[in-house]
GUKOLKE-658915 format. One record per residue (C-alpha): z, x, y; residue number from 1; residue in one letter. Coordinates in nm, 4 decimals. Example, Ala and Ser with C-alpha at 12.3 -4.5 7.8 and 13.67 -1.06 7.14 Angstrom:
<lofis>
+----------+----------+----------+------+------+
|       up |     east |    north | resi | resn |
+----------+----------+----------+------+------+
|   0.7800 |   1.2300 |  -0.4500 |    1 |    a |
|   0.7140 |   1.3670 |  -0.1060 |    2 |    s |
+----------+----------+----------+------+------+
</lofis>
This chain:
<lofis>
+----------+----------+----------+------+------+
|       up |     east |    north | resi | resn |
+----------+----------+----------+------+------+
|   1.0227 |  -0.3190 |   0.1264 |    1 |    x |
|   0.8243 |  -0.4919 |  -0.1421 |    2 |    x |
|   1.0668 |  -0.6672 |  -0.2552 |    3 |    x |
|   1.2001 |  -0.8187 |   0.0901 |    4 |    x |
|   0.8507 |  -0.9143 |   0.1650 |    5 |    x |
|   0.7349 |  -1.0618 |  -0.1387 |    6 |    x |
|   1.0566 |  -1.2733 |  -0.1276 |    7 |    x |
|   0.9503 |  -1.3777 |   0.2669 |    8 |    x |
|   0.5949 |  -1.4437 |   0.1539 |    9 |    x |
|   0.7066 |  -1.6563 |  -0.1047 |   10 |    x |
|   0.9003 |  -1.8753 |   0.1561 |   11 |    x |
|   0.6687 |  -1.8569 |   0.4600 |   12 |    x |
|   0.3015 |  -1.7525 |   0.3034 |   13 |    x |
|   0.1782 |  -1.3687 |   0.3043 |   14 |    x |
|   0.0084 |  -1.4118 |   0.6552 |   15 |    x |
|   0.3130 |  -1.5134 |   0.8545 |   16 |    x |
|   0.5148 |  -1.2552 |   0.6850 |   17 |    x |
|   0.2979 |  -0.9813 |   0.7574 |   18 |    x |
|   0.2686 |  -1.1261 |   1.1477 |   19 |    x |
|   0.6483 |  -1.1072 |   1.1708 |   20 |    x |
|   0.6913 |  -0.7712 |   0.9789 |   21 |    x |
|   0.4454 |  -0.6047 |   1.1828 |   22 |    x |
|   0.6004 |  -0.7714 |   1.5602 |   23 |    x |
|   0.9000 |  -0.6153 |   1.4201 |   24 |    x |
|   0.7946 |  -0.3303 |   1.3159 |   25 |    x |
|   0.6223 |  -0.2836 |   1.6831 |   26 |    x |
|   0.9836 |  -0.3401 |   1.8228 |   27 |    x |
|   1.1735 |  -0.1423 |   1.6003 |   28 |    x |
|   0.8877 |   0.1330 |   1.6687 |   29 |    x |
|   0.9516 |   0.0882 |   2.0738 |   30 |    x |
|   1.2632 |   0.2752 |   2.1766 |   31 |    x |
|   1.2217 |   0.5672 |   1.8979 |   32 |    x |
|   0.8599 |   0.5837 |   2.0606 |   33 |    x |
|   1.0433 |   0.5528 |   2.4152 |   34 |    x |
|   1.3072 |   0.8622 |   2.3005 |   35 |    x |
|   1.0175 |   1.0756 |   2.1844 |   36 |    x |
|   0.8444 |   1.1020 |   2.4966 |   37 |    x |
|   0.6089 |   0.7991 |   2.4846 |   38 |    x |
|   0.3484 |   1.0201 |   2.2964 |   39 |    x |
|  -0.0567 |   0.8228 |   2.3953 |   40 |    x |
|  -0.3396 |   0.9129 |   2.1655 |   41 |    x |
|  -0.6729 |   1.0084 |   2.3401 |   42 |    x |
|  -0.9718 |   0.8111 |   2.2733 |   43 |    x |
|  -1.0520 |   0.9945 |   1.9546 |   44 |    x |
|  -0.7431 |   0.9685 |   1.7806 |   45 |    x |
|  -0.6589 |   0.5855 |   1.8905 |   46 |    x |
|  -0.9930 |   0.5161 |   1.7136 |   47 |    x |
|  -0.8460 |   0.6524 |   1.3853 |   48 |    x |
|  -0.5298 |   0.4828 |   1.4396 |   49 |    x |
|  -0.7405 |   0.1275 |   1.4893 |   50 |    x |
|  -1.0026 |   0.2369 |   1.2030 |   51 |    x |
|  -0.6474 |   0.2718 |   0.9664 |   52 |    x |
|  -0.4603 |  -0.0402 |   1.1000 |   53 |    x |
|  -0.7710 |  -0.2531 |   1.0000 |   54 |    x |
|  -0.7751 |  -0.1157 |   0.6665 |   55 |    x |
|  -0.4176 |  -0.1290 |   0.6481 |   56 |    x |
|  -0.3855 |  -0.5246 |   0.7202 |   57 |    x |
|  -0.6674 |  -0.6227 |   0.4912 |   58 |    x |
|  -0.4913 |  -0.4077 |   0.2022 |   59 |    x |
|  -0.1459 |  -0.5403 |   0.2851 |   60 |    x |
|  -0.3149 |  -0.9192 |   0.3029 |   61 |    x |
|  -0.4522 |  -0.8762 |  -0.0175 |   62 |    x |
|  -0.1355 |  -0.6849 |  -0.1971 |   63 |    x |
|   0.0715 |  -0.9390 |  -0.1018 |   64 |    x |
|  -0.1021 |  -1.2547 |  -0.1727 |   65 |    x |
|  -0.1059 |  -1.0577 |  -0.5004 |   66 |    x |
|   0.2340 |  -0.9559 |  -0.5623 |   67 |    x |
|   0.3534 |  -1.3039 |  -0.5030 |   68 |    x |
|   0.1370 |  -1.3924 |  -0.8276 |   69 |    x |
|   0.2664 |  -1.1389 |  -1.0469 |   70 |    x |
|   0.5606 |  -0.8967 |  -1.1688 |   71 |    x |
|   0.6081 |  -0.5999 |  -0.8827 |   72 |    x |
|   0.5950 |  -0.3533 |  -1.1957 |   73 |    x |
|   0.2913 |  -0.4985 |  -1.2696 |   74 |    x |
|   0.1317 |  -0.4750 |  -0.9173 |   75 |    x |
|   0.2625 |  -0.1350 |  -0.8368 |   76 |    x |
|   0.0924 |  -0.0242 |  -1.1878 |   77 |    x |
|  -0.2477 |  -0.1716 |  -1.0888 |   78 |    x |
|  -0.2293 |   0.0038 |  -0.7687 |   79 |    x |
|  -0.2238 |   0.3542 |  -0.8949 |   80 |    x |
|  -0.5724 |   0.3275 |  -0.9432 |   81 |    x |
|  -0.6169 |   0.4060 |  -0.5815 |   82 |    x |
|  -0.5686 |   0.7598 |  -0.6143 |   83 |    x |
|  -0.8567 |   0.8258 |  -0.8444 |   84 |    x |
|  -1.0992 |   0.5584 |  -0.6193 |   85 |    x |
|  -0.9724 |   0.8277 |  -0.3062 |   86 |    x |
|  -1.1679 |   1.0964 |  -0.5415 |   87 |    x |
|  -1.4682 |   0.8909 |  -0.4669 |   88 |    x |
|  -1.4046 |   0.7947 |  -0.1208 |   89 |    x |
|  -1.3385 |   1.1728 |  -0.0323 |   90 |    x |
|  -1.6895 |   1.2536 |  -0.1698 |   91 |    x |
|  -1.8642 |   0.9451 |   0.0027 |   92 |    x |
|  -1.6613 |   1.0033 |   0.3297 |   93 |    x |
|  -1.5998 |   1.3856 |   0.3447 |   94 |    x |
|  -1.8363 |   1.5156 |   0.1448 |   95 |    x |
|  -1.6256 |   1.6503 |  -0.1096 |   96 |    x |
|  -1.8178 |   1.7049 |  -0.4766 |   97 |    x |
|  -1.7394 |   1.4531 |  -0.7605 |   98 |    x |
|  -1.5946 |   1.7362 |  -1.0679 |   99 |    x |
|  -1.5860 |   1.5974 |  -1.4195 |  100 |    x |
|  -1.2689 |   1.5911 |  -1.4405 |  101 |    x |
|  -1.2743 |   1.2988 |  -1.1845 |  102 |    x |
|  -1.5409 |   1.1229 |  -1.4007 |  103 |    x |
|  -1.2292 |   1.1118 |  -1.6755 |  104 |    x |
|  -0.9535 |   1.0089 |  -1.4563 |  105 |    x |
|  -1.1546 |   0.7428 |  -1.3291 |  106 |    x |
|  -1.2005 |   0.6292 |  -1.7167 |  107 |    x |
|  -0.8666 |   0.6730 |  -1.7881 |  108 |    x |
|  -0.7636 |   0.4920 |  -1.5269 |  109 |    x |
|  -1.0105 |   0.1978 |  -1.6294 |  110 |    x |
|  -0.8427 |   0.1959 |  -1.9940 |  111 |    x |
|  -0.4684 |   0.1925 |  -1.8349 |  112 |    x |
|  -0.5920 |  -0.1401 |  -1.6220 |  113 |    x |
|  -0.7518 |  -0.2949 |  -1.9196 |  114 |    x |
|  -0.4261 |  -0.2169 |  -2.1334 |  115 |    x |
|  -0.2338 |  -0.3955 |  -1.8776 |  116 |    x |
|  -0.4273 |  -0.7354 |  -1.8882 |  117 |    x |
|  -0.4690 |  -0.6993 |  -2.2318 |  118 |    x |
|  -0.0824 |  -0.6920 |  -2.2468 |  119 |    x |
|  -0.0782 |  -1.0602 |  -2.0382 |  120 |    x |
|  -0.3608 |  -1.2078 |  -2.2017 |  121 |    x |
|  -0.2334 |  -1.1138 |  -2.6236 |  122 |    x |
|   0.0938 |  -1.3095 |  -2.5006 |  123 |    x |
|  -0.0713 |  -1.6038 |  -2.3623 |  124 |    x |
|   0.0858 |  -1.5807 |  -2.0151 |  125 |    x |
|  -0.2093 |  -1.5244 |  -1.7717 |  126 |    x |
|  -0.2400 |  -1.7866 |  -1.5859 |  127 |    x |
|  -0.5444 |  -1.8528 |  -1.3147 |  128 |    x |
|  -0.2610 |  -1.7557 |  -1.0632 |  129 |    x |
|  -0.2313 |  -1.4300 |  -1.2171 |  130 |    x |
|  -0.5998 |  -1.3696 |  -1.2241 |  131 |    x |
|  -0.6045 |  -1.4252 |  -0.8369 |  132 |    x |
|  -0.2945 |  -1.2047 |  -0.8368 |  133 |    x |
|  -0.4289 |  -0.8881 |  -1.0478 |  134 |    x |
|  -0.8028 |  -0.9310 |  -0.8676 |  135 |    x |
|  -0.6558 |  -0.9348 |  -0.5633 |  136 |    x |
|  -0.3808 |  -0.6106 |  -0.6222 |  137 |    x |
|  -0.7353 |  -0.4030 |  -0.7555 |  138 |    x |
|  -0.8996 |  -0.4970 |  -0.4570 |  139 |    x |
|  -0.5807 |  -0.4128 |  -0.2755 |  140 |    x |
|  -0.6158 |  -0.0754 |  -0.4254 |  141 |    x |
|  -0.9852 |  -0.0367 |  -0.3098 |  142 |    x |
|  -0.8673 |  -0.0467 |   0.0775 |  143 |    x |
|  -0.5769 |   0.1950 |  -0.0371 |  144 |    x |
|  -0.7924 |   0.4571 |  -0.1718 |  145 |    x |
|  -0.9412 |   0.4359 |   0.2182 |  146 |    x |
|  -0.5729 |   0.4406 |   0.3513 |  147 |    x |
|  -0.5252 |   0.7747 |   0.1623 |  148 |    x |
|  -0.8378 |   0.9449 |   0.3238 |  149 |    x |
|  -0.7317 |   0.8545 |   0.6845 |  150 |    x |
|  -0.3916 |   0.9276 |   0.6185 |  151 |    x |
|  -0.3875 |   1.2947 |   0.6132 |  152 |    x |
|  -0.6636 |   1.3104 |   0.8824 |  153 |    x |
|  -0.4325 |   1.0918 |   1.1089 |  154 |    x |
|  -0.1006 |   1.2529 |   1.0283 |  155 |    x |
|  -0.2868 |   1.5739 |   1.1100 |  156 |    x |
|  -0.3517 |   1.4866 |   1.4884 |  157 |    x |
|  -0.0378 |   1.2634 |   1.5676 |  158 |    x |
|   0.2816 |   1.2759 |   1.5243 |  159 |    x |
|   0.5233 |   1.0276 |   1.3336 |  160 |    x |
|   0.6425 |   0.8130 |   1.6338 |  161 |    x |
|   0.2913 |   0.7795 |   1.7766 |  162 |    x |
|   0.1472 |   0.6543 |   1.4556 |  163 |    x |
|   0.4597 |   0.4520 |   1.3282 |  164 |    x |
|   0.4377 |   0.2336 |   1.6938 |  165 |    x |
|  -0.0033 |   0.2033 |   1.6693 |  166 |    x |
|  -0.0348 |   0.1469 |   1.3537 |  167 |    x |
|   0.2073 |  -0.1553 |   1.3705 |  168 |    x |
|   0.1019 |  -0.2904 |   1.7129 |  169 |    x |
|  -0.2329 |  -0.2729 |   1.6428 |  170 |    x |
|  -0.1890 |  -0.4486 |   1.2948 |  171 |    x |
|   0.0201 |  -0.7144 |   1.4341 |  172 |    x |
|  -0.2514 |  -0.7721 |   1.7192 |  173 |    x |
|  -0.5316 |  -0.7692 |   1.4363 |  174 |    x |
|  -0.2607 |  -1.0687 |   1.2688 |  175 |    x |
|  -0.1780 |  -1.2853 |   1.6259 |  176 |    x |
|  -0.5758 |  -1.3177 |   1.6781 |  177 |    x |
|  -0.5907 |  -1.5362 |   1.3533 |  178 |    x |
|  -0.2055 |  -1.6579 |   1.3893 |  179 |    x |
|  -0.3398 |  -2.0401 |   1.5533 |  180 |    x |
|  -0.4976 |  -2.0945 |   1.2295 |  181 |    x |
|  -0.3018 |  -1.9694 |   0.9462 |  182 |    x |
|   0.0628 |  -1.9032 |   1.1014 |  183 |    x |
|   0.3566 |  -2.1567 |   0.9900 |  184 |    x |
|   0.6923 |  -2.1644 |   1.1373 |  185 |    x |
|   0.9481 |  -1.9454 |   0.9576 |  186 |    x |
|   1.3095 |  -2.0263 |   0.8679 |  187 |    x |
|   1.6079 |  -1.7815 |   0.9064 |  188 |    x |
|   1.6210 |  -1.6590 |   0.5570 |  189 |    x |
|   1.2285 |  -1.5511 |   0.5686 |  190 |    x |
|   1.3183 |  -1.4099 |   0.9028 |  191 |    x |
|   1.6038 |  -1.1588 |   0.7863 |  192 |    x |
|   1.3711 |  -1.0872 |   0.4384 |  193 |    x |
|   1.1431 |  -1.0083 |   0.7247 |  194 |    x |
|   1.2965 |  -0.8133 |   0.9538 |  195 |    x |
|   1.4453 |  -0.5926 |   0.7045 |  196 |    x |
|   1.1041 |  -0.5329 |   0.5592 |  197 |    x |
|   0.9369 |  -0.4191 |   0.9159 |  198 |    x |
|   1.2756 |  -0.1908 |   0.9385 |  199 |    x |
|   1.1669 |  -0.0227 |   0.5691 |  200 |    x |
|   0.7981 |  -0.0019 |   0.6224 |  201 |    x |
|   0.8684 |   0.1546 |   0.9804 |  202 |    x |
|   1.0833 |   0.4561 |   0.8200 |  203 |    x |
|   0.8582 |   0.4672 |   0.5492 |  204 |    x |
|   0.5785 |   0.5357 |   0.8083 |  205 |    x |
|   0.7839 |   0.7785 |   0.9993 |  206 |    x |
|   0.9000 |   1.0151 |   0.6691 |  207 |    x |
|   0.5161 |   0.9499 |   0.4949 |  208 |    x |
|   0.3312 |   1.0856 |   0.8363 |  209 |    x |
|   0.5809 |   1.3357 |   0.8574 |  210 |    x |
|   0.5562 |   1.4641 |   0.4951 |  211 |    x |
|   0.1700 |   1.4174 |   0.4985 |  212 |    x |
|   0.1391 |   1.6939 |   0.7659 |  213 |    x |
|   0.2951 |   1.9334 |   0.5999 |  214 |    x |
|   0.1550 |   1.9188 |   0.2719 |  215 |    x |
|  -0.1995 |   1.8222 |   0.0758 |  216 |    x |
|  -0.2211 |   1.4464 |  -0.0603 |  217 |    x |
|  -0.2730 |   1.5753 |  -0.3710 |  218 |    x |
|   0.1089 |   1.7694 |  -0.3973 |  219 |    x |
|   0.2231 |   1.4198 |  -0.2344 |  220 |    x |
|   0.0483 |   1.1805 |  -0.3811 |  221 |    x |
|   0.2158 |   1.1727 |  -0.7566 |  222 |    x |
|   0.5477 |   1.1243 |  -0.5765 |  223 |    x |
|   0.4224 |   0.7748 |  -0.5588 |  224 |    x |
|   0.4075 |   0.7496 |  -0.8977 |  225 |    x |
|   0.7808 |   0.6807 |  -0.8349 |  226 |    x |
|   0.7845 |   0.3370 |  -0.7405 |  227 |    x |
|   0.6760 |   0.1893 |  -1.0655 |  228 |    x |
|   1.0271 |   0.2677 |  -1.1204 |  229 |    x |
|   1.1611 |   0.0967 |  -0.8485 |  230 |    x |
|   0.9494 |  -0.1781 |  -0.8649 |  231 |    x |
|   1.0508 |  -0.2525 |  -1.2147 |  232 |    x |
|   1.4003 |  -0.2560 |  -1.0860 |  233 |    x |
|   1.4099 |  -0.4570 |  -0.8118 |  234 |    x |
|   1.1824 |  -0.6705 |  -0.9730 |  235 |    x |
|   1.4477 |  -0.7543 |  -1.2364 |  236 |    x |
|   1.7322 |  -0.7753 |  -0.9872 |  237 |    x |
|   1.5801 |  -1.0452 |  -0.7292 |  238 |    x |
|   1.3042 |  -1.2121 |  -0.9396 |  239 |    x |
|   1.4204 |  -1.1729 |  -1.2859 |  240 |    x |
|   1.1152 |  -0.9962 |  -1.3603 |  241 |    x |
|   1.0796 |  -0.8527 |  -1.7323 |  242 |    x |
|   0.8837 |  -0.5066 |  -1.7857 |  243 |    x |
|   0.6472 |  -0.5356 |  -2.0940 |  244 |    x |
|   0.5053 |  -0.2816 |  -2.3131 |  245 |    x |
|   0.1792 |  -0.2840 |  -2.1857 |  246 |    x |
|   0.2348 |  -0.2540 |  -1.8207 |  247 |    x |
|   0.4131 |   0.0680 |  -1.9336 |  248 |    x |
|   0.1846 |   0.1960 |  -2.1253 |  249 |    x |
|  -0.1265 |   0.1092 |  -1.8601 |  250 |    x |
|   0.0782 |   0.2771 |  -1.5710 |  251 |    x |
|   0.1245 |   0.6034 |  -1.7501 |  252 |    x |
|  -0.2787 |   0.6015 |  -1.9004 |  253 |    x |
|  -0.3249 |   0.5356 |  -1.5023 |  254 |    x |
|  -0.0928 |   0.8018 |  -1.3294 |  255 |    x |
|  -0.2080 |   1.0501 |  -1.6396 |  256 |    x |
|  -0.5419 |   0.9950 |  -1.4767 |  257 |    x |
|  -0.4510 |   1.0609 |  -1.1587 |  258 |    x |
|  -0.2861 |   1.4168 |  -1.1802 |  259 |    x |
|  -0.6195 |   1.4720 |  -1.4168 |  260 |    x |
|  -0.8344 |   1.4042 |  -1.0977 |  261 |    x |
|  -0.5797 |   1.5699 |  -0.8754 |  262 |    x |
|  -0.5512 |   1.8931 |  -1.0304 |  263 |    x |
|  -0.7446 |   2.1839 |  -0.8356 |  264 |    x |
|  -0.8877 |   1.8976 |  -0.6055 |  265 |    x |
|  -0.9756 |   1.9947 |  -0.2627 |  266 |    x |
|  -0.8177 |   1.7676 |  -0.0158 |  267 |    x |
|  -0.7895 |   1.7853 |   0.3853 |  268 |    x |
|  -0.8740 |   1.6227 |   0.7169 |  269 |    x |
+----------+----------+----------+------+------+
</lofis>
């Protein structure tokens, strides 16, 4: 899905590629919603499905102005911060107490980040592009961390068809009201990239509320860790995208944090 859409928000900007995904997504969501019994939330739940679809299209806004800046490798990498910042939100939001061993996850994942950029910036290539690209990814993350926490709460009091159809309606109706100002016209190509990424981030909101209901983030969570693998790959087969050293060696100082902060954590609605 990354891939497709950083390859339609290269053609068409991030904004009208996120407007089309998510229209798409709201389509493609339609008839499976339709099949399953047109599932409504109540009041209380369609206020956590709005509170997550606003977090939802600033961090997608900002990931993807990112990722068009910089390797996907590299992006994905960043991102796994967002696990150790959800330590923090849980505490701030939930209530949850911050353990030591979060204090050192949270420093570990400072060092991987820092080993990353020093990686760009000891081979010259950091451009003020990529600066844009890894500020905005990290602040990406920040609204991610905030995904995490209302994604187990939500998953927990709708099912996968109700939240797959909300969350993109409601994200592509947070898109259209700023769509008169910052929407282009897309071509076909940007169009397919597009449609096929609504079609992967729809099933990948369908099997991630399904999963996330039956077991804790934290068991779930390092799963992700998996896409620094894919990233890398499709990176190098449609962008040509070379993996250095560095970014290796950041992500794994990063996802070691992680499972650090993870381990015996207490995580729930």
């Amino acid at each position: 899905m990354d891939a497709a859409m950083k390859g339609a928000s290269i053609a068409t900007g991030v904004f009208t590629a996120l407007l089309f995904r998510n229209i798409f997504g709201t389509l493609l969501a339609l008839p499976i919603w339709f099949f399953a019994g047109r599932p409504l939330p109540n009041r209380k739940v369609l206020r956590i499905h709005a509170q997550r679809a606003a977090i939802v299209a600033a961090m997608a806004g900002l990931f993807f102005y990112g990722l068009v800046r910089i390797p996907m490798a590299e992006a994905i990498a960043l991102s796994f911060i967002s696990p150790i910042v959800a330590l923090y939100f849980a505490s701030l939001l939930l209530g949850e107490k911050i353990r030591p061993r979060a204090i050192v996850a949270a420093a570990m994942g400072v060092i991987g980040v820092l080993i990353i950029a020093a990686g760009r910036l000891g081979d010259g290539s950091y451009s003020p592009e990529a600066v844009e690209g890894v500020a905005a990814i990290l602040c990406s993350a920040l609204f991610y961390a905030l995904n995490l926490v209302f994604q187990r709460k939500q998953a927990l009091l709708a099912g996968p068809v109700e939240i797959a159809l909300f969350q993109n309606l409601i994200v592509a109706m947070i898109f259209l009201a700023f769509s008169p100002w910052l929407a282009v016209t897309p071509d076909a190509a940007s169009l397919r990239l597009t449609l096929a990424g609504a079609a992967l981030a729809t099933m990948a909101i369908l099997f991630l509320s399904w999963g996330y209901a039956r077991a804790e983030a934290q068991v779930l969570v390092p799963i992700e860790y998996t896409g620094f693998l894919w990233a890398a790959l499709f990176g190098w087969l449609q962008f040509s995208e070379e993996v250095g050293i560095a970014t290796v060696g950041g992500a794994l100082l990063i996802v070691v944090g992680c499972l650090i902060g993870a381990k015996n954590a207490k995580t729930g609605p």
